[in-house]
C-alpha positions as CSV (number, residue, x, y, z in Angstrom):
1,X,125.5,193.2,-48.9
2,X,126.7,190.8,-45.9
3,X,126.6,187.6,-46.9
4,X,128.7,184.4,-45.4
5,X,129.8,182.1,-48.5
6,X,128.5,179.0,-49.2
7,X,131.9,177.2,-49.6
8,X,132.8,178.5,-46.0
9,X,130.1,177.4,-44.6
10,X,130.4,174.1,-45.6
11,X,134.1,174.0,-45.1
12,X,132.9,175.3,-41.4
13,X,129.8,174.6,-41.1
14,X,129.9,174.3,-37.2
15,X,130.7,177.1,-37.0
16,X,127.4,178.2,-38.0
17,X,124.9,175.8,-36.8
18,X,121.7,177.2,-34.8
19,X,123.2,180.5,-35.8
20,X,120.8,183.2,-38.1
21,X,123.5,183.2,-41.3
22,X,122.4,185.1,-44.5
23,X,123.6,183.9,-48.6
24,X,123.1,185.1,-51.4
25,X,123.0,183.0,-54.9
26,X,121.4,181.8,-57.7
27,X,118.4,179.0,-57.4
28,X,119.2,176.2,-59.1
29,X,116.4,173.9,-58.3
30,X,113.0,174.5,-56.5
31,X,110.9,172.1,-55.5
32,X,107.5,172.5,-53.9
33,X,105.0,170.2,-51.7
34,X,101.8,170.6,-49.1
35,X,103.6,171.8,-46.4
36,X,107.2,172.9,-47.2
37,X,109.1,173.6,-50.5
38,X,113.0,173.2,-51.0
39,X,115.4,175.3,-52.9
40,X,119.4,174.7,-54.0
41,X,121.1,177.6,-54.1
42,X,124.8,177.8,-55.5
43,X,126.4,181.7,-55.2
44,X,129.5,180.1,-57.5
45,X,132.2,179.5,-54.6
46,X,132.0,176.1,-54.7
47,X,130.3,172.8,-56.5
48,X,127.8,172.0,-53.9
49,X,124.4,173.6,-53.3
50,X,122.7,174.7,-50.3
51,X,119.5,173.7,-49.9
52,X,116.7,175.8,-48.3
53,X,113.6,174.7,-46.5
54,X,110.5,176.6,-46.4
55,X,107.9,176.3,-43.9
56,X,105.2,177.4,-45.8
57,X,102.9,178.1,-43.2
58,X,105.1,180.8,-42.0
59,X,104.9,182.7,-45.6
60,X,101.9,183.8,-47.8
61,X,100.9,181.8,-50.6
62,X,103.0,183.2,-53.3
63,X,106.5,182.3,-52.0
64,X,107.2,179.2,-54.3
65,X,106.0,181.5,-57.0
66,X,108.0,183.7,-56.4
67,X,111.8,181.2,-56.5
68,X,112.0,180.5,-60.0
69,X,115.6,178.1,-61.2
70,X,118.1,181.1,-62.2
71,X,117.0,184.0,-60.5
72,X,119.2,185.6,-57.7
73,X,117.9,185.7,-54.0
74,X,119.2,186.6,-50.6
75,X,117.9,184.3,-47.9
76,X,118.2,184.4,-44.3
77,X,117.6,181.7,-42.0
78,X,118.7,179.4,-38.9
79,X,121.8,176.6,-40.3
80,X,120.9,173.4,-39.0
81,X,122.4,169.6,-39.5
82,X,121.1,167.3,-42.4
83,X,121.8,164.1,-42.4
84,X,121.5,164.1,-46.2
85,X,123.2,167.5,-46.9
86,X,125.3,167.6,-44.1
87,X,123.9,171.0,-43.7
88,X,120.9,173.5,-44.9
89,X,118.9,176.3,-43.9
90,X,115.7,176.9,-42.8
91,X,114.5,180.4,-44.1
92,X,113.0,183.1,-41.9
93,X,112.9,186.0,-44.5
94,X,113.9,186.2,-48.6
95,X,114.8,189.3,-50.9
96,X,114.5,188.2,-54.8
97,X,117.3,190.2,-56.2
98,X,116.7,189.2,-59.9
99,X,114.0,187.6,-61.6
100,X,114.4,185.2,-64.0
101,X,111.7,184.5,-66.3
102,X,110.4,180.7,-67.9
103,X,112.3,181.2,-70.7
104,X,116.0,180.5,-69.3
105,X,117.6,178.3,-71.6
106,X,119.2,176.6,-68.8
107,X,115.8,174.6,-67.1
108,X,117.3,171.0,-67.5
109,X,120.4,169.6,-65.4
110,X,122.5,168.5,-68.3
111,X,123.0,169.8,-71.7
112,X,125.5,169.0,-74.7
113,X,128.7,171.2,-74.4
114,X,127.7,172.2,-78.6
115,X,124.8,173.5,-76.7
116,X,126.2,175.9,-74.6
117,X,128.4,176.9,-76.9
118,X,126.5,178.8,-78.0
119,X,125.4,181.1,-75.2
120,X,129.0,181.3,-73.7
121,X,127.1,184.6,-71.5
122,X,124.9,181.7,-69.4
123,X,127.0,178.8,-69.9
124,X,129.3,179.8,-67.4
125,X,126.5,178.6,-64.5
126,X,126.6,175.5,-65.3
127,X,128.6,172.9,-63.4
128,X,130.8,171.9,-65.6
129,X,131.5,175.3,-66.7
130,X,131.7,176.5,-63.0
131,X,134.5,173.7,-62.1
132,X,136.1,174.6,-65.4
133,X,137.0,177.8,-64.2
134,X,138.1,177.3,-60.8
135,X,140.4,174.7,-62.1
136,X,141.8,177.6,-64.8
137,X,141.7,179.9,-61.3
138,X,143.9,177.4,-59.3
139,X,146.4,176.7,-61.6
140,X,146.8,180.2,-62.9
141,X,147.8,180.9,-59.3
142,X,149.7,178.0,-59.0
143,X,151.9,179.0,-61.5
144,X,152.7,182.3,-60.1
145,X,153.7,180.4,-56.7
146,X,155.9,178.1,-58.8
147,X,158.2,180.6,-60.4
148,X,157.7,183.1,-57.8
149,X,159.3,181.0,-54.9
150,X,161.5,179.7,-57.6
151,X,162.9,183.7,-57.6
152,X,161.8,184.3,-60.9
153,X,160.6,187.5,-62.0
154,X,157.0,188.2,-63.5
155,X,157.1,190.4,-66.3
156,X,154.4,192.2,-68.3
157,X,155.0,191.6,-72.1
158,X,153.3,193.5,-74.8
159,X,149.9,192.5,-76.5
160,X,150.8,195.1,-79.1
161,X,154.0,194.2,-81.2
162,X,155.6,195.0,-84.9
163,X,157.3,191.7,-84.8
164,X,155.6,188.0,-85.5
165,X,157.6,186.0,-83.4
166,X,157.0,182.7,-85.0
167,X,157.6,184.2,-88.6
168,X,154.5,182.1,-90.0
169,X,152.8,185.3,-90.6
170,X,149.8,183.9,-88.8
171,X,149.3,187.2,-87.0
172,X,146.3,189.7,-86.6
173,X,146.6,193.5,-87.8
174,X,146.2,196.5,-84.9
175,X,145.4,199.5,-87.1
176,X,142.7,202.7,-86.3
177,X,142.6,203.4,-90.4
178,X,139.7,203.1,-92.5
179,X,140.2,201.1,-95.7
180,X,141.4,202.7,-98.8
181,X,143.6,202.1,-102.0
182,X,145.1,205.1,-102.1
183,X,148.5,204.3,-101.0
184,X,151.2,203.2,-103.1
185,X,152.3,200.3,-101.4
186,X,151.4,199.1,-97.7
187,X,154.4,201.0,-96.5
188,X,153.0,204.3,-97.0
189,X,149.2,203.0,-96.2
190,X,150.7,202.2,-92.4
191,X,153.2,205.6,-92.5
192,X,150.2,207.7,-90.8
193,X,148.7,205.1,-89.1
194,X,148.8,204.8,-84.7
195,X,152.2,203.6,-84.6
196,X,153.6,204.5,-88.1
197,X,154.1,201.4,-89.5
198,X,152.4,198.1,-89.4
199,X,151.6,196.1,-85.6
200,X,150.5,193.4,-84.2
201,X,148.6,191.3,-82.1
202,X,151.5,189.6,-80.2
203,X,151.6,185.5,-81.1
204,X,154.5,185.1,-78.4
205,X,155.9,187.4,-75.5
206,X,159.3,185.5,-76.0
207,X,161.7,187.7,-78.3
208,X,160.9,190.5,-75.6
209,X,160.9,187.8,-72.5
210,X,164.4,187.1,-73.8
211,X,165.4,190.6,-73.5
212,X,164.8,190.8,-69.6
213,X,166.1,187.5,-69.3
214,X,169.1,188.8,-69.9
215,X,169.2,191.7,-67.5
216,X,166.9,190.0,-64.6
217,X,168.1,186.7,-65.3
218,X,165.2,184.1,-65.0
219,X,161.4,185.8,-65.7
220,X,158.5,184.5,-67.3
221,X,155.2,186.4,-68.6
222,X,151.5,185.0,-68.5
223,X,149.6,186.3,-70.8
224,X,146.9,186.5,-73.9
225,X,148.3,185.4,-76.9
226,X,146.6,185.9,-80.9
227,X,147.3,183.7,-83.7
228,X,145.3,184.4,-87.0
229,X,145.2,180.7,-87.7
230,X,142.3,179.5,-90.0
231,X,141.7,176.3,-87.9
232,X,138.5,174.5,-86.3
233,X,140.6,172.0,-84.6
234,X,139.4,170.9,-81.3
235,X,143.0,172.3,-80.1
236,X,143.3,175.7,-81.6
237,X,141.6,179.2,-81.0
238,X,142.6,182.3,-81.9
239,X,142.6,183.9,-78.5
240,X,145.0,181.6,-76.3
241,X,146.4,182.3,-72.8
242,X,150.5,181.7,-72.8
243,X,153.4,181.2,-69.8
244,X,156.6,181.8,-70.9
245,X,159.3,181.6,-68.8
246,X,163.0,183.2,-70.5
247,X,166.2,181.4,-68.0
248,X,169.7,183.3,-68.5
249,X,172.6,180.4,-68.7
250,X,170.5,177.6,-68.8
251,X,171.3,174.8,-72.0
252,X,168.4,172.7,-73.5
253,X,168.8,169.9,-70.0
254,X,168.3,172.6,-68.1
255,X,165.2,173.7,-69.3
256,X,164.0,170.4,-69.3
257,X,164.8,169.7,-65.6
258,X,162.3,173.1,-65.1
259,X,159.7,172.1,-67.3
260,X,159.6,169.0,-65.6
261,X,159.5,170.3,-62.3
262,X,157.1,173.4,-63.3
263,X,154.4,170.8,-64.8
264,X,154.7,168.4,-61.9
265,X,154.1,171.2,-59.3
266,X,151.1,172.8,-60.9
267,X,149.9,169.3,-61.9
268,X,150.0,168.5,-57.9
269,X,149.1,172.1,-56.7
270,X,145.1,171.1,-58.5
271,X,145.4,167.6,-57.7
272,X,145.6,169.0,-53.7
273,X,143.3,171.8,-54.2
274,X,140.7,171.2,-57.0
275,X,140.2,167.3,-55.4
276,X,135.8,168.0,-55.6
277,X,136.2,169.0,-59.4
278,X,138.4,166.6,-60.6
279,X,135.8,163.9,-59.0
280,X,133.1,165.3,-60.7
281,X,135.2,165.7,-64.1
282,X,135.9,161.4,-63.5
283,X,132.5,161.1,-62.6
284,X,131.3,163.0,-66.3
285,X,134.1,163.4,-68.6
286,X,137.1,161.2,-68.3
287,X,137.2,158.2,-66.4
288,X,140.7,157.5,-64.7
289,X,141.5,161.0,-64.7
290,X,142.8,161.2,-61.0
291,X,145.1,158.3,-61.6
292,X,146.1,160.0,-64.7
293,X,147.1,163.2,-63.2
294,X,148.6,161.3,-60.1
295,X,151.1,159.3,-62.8
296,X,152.2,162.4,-64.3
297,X,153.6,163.5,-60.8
298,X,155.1,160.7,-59.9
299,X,157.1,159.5,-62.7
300,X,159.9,160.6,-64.1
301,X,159.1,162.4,-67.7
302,X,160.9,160.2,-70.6
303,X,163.6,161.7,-73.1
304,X,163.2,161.0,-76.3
305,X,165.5,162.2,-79.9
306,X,163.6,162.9,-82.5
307,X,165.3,160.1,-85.0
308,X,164.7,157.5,-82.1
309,X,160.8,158.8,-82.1
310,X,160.4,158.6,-86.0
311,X,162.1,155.0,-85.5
312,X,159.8,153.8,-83.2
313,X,156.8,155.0,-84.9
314,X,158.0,153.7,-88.5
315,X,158.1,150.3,-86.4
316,X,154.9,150.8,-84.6
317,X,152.6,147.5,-85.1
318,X,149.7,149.9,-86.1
319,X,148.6,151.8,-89.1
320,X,149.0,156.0,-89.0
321,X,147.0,158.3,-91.0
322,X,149.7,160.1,-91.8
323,X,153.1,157.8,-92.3
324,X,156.1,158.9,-90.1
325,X,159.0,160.6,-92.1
326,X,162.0,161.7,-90.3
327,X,162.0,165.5,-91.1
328,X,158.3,166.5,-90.7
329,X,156.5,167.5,-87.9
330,X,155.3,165.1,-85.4
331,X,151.2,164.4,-85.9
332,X,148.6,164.3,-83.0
333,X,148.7,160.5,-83.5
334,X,152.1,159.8,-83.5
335,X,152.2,162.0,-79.9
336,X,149.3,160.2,-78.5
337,X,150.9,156.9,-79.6
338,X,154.1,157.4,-78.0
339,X,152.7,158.5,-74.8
340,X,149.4,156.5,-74.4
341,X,151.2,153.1,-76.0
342,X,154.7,153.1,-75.7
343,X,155.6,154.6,-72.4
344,X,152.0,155.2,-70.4
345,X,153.5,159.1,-69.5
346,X,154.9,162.1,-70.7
347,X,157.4,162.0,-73.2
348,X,159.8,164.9,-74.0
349,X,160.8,164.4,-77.8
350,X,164.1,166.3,-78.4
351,X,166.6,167.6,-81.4
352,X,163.9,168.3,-84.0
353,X,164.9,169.0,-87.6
354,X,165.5,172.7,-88.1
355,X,163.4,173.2,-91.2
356,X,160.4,172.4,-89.1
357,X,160.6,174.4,-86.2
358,X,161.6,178.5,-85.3
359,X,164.2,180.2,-86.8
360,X,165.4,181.5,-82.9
361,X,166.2,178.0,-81.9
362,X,169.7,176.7,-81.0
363,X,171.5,175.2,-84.5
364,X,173.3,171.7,-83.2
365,X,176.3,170.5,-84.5
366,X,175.1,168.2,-87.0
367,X,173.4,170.9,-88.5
368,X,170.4,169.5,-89.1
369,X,168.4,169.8,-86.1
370,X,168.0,172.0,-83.5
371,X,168.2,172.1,-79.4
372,X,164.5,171.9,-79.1
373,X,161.7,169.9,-77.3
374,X,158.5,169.2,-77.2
375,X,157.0,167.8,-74.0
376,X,154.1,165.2,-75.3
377,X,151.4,163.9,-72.5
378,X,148.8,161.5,-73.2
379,X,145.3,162.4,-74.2
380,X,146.6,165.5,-75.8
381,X,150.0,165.3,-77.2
382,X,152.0,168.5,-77.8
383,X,151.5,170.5,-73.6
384,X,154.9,172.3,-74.4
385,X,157.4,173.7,-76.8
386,X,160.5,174.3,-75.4
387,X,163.8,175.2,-77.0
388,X,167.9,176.4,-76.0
389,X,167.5,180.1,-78.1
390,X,170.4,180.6,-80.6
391,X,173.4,183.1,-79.4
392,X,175.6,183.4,-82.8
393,X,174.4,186.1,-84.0
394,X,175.7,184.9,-87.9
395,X,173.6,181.7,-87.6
396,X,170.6,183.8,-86.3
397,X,170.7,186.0,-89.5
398,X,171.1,183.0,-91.9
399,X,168.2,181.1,-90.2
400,X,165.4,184.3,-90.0
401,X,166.2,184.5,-94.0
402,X,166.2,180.9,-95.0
403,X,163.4,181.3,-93.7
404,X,162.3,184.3,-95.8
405,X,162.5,186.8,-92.4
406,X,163.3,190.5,-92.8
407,X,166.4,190.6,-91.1
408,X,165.9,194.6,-90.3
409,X,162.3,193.9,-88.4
410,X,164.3,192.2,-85.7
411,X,167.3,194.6,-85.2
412,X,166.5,194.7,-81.0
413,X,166.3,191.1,-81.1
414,X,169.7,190.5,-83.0
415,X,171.4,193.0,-80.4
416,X,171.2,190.7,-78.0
417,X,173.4,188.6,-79.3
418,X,176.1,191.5,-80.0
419,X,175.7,192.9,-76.2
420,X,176.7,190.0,-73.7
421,X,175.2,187.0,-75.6
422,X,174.5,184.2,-72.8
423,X,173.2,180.4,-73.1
424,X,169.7,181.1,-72.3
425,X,166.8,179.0,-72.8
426,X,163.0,179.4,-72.1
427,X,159.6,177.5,-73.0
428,X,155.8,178.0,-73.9
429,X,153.4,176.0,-72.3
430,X,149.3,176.4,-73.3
431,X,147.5,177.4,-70.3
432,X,144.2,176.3,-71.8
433,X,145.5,172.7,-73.4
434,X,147.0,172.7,-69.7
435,X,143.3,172.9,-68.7
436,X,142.0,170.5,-70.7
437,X,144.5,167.8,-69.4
438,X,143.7,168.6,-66.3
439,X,139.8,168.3,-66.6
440,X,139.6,165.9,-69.1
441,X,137.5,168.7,-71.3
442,X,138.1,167.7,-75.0
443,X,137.7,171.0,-76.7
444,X,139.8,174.0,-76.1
445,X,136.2,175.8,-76.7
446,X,135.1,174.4,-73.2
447,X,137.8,176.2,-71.0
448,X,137.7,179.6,-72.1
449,X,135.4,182.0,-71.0
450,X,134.6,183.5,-74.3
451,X,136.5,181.4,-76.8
452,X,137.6,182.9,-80.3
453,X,137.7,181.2,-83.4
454,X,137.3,181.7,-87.3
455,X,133.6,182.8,-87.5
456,X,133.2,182.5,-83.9
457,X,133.0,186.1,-82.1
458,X,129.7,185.6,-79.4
């Protein structure tokens, strides 16, 4: 049906004033007196609502009756000048396009975010949900733009894989059989299944990324990615959205130069575009935010070794959870301490040891750690993992089975380092902890549409 937006009309609204406009939306409050009633309507294009006046003496008695909070309506009606709303409409005729009854579990203005959790089919109406997901919308297009004008290509990487690129094993089966005990071992249970032997969920489009990176240069993919991981951090789901750029001839600096200038760019693109739901994200979840999204941008991103990190943070004047050990894994702490405390913006920590990261990353000369990076920011930690991929092809093989790899799963993979090997280098970077930087959110649950966690399948 014709309608005219409510975002464009308030973008342009005089354009439309003394003009007979038509909207359509949802009613999100209604409001009723002697003589005239008042509706907001939102239609989901924007944070503001339109409100609607009603001259009730031009209607029969059962027109506030008739506007209950949640149900969808078209309204017509003359646009006129509010000094309070800027704008709003007075109606001259109404079509209810969908009841909704007294029992809509979304009456009051504010509810908890555990709350909405768990009706993730309504939630989505709500402010903060709504701002939520034009944030994710604006810099999911901002990240095409970036590598796109960049001259990048976009390529689609499988879902469906019988690989698991990170070799933890934390991956989720894709199988049509039924289950029996039949078989003699899980190689002949899989023989006549869809693909003939065991697949995947992918938990990475990189070992395939790398692949066209090498014909097409510099690509990246943006897609759904699965880990089977048994965790109910605030950080982790099992359904998490990925971009993953692969660059031919580019060393660990280089990738860090394009990390740099990819976060800073989509960190800008929102600030510039998203500027109404990042106020109402400092307003109600994260006070500071603008300024802290305004920093990132404008400073220059810190490089830090690993060694020198694990130094600092063995000297720190506070006490960690979990002690600092060169050789282990950075924690969640020790990120947020570096970044918040120590240098106020985001840190790249560099050369970590090999035993705790990938078996595809670049072996350095020391051999004990490898060309990697993480990039840390503050208030989250860990935004991206970034490594130079490793090109001997002898190396490669004694890393996947130190690691306890089957060498013949990843044949393809080691070709490419037999066929015209090149530096290359490439990244991962969370789409949804991207998010939840940006909107200050501090669940992962509360910037996905439909999140998917152990238990959790709504």
């Amino acid at each position: 049906m014709k309608h005219i937006d409510i975002k464009r009309i308030f973008d342009s609204y005089k354009e439309f004033i003394d003009k007979q406009i038509t909207v359509c939306g949802w009613v999100r409050t209604a409001r009723d007196s002697k003589n005239v009633a008042f509706l907001e309507v939102n239609d989901g294009t924007c944070l503001k609502n339109l409100q609607t006046v009603i001259d009730k003496s031009r209607f029969d008695d059962k027109v506030t009756s008739e506007f209950s909070v949640g149900c969808g309506v078209k309204l017509v009606g003359k646009l006129v000048e509010s000094a309070q709303n800027v704008c709003e409409l007075q109606l001259d005729s109404y079509e209810v396009l969908g009841e909704c009854p007294a029992d809509y579990p979304l009456q009051k203005k504010r509810h908890t975010l555990e709350f909405l959790r768990t009706m993730p089919h309504l939630r989505v109406r709500t402010n903060t949900m709504l701002n939520v997901q034009r944030v994710r919308s604006v810099l999911s297009y901002a990240t095409h733009v970036y590598f796109q004008t960049n001259g990048y290509t976009y390529v689609h990487t499988p879902i469906i894989t019988g690989s698991d690129c990170e070799g933890a094993g934390e991956v989720f089966n894709v199988t049509t059989k039924r289950w029996n005990d039949t078989a003699a071992c899980e190689e002949d249970y899989y023989a006549d299944d869809f693909f003939g032997k065991k697949a995947f969920l992918t938990v990475s489009g990189q070992l395939e990324g790398e692949s066209a990176a090498m014909a097409l240069g510099k690509i990246y993919t943006f897609g759904p990615t699965f880990r089977a991981e048994n965790s109910n951090t605030s950080r982790h789901v099992a359904e998490f959205w990925q971009v993953e750029p692969e660059v031919a001839f580019a060393e660990l600096d280089d990738i860090i130069e394009i990390v740099e200038g990819y976060v800073k760019f989509i960190v800008g693109y929102v600030l510039e575009h998203c500027r109404a739901e990042l106020d109402f994200f400092e307003r109600f979840y994260e006070k500071g935010l603008i300024d802290k999204l305004t920093n990132v941008v404008e400073s220059d991103f810190v490089v830090l070794d690993y060694t020198d990190a694990v130094k600092q943070l063995q000297e720190a004047p506070v006490r960690f959870v979990y002690a600092p050990v060169w050789g282990a894994e950075l924690q969640s702490e020790h990120e947020r301490y570096l970044t918040e405390q120590v240098y106020k913006k985001p840190v790249f920590v560099t050369n970590y040891p090999k035993d705790v990261k990938a078996f595809y990353m670049k072996q350095n000369p020391d051999g004990k750690t490898v060309a990697a990076t993480d990039l840390l920011v503050p208030g989250i930690g860990e935004i991206v993992g970034c490594s130079e991929r490793e090109t001997d092809y002898d190396k490669l093989v004694t890393a996947m089975r130190g690691k306890g790899i089957t060498v013949e799963g990843y044949k393809q993979y080691l070709d490419l380092r037999t066929y015209g090997s090149v530096p290359h280098s490439g990244f991962g970077m969370g789409l949804d902890r991207m998010v939840m930087y940006l909107t200050g959110m501090s669940n992962i649950r509360d910037v996905l549409l439909y999140p998917r966690a152990p238990k959790e399948l709504k």
